[in-house]
N, C-alpha and C positions, 0 to 999 in steps of 0.2 A: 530750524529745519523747515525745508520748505516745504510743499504737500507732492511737488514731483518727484526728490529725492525720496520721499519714505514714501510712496506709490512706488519706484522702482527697487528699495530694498525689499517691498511684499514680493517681487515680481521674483527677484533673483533670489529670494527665500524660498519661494516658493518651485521655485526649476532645483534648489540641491538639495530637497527632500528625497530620499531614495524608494523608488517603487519597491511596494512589499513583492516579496519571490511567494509565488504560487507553488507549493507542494504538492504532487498527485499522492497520498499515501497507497501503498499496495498491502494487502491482505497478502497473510502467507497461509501455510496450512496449520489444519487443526488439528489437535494431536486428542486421536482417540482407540480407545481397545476397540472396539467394535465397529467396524466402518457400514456405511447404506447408503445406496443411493436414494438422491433427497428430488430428482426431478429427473425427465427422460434423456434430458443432454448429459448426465453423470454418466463416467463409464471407470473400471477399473483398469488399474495399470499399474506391473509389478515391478519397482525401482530399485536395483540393487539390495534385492531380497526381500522388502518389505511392498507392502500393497498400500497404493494411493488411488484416490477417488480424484478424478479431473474433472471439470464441468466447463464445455463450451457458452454456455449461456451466464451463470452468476460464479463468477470468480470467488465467492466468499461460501462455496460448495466446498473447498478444495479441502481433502482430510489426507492423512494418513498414520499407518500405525506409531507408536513410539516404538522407541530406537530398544531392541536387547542389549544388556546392558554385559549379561554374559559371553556376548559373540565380539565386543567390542577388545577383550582382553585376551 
């Protein structure tokens, strides 16, 4: 094998590697009995009955009540 052909098999080994995929993960809400806000950008907001806490500044603010579990039936 010569040193041009295995210099060009690094080459084209190296082009069909697949780029890793970048994931953004997202925070969802926290599920609590007691909701507060946690800084001046939280504010309340009532969703289909139950109360959530939204936060324009840190996304990983976001709370709301658990689910009744007697309203569901």
């Amino acid at each position: 094998m010569s040193v041009l052909t295995r210099l060009a098999g690094q080459v084209m080994r190296g082009l069909l590697v697949p780029k890793p995929v970048v994931v953004q993960e997202a925070a969802g809400f926290k599920v609590r009995k007691f909701l507060k806000l946690r800084c001046q950008y939280c504010y309340f907001v009532r969703v289909n009955g139950r109360m959530h806490v939204e936060c324009t500044a840190q996304g990983r603010h976001k709370q709301r009540e658990p689910f009744n579990v007697k309203l569901l039936w």
